[in-house]
Steps between C-alpha positions, in 0.01 A plus 500: 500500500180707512414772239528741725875418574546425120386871441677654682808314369463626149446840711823446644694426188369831313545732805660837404675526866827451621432138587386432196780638303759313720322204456494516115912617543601174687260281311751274284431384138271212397629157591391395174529631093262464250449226218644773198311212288122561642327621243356827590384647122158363470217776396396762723172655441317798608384356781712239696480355862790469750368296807694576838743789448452655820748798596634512136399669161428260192504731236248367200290290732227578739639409830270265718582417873298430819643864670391838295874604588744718271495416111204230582245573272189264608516378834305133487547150618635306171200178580261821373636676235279853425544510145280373192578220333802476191619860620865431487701401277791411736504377849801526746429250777881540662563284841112507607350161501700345742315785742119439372291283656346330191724546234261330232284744565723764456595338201169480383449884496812584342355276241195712478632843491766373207456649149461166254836453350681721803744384739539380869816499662527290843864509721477357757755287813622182530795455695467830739486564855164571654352836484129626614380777297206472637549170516738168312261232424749290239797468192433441159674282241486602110288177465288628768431782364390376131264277680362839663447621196335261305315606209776768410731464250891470666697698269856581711613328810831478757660641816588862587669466770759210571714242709713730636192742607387244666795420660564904617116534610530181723842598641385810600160389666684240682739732663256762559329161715787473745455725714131640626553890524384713250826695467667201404215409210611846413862450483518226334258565240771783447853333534397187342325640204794773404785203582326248302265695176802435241424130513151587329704541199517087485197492401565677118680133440293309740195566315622392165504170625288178495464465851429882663165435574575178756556805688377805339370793708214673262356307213318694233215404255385710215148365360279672238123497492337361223367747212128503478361264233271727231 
């Protein structure tokens, strides 16, 4: 997918029209449920970073994507970030480096705009179907991601979304594959994801157990920069 086609999906999905609004009607609940165990309470500060939140509001965060869109706040590529260095003292970096072309680059500026002794928070797929936004370069494991982020401190790690996510997502793609018209993407995307959404709710034992991340759907690392020495 080009960035052209990518805009004008996020375009799409905000529209104030009637197409828009029936779209958002029929669309059925997330095939997945969150990890109620992620920890989400580390500091905020006055100035925090949220790194590809296009076509959504992140309230306490300036909002960075690559489209200056609705609630986008700086419109950059994440390889460059246009911010001094240790500005924030959190950084959201939600289901993004599987899209970047050199994610230890992007890495390495998220590094440099982090406050000492703030916080980094990466999500990002492992077992989930393909997806170009612009584009889908690769998955991530929880070990793959501490060896990303080498020279942070780990402080919080595990999966937010589950087994039976990925069993949902996949069961949905693969129906939405049998058949080549666009109408029937369309309808099944529907039928399937309002017949089959109550099975996400496996995933509140699933993830309690040893084995959810054979195949886990998002893994999450929380990692803390270290303080400055005086």
């Amino acid at each position: 997918m080009d960035t052209a086609s990518l805009e004008q999906r996020y375009r799409d999905r905000a529209s104030t029209g009637w197409r828009g609004r029936l779209r958002r009607a029929l669309e059925p609940p997330a095939p997945f449920i969150m990890n109620p165990r992620e920890p989400k309470d580390f500091p905020l500060g006055r100035w925090n970073l949220y790194i590809g939140g296009a076509g959504r509001r992140v309230e306490g965060y300036v909002n960075l994507d690559l489209f200056a869109m609705p609630g986008v706040d700086v419109a950059a590529d994440a390889e460059a970030l246009p911010f001094p260095g240790e500005t924030f003292l959190r950084v959201e970096c939600d289901a993004v480096l599987e899209h970047v072309c050199d994610p230890a680059r992007v890495m390495s500026e998220m590094t440099r705009v982090l406050a000492p002794g703030g916080y980094l928070h990466l999500v990002t797929p492992f077992c989930h179907p393909f997806h170009e936004y612009p584009k889908d370069y690769r998955r991530f494991t929880i070990d793959g991601l501490k060896q990303l982020a080498q020279g942070l401190e780990p402080v919080a790690e595990g999966w937010r979304t589950g087994p039976a996510a990925t069993l949902l997502v996949v069961a949905i793609e693969f129906a939405k594959g049998l058949a080549p018209w666009r109408w029937w993407r369309g309808a099944a995307h529907v039928a399937l994801g309002w017949l089959l959404f109550p099975l996400r709710y496996l995933d509140l034992w699933l993830l309690r157990t040893s084995r959810a991340g054979r195949i886990g759907n998002h893994c999450y690392l929380w990692v803390r920069k270290p303080a400055s020495r005086a």
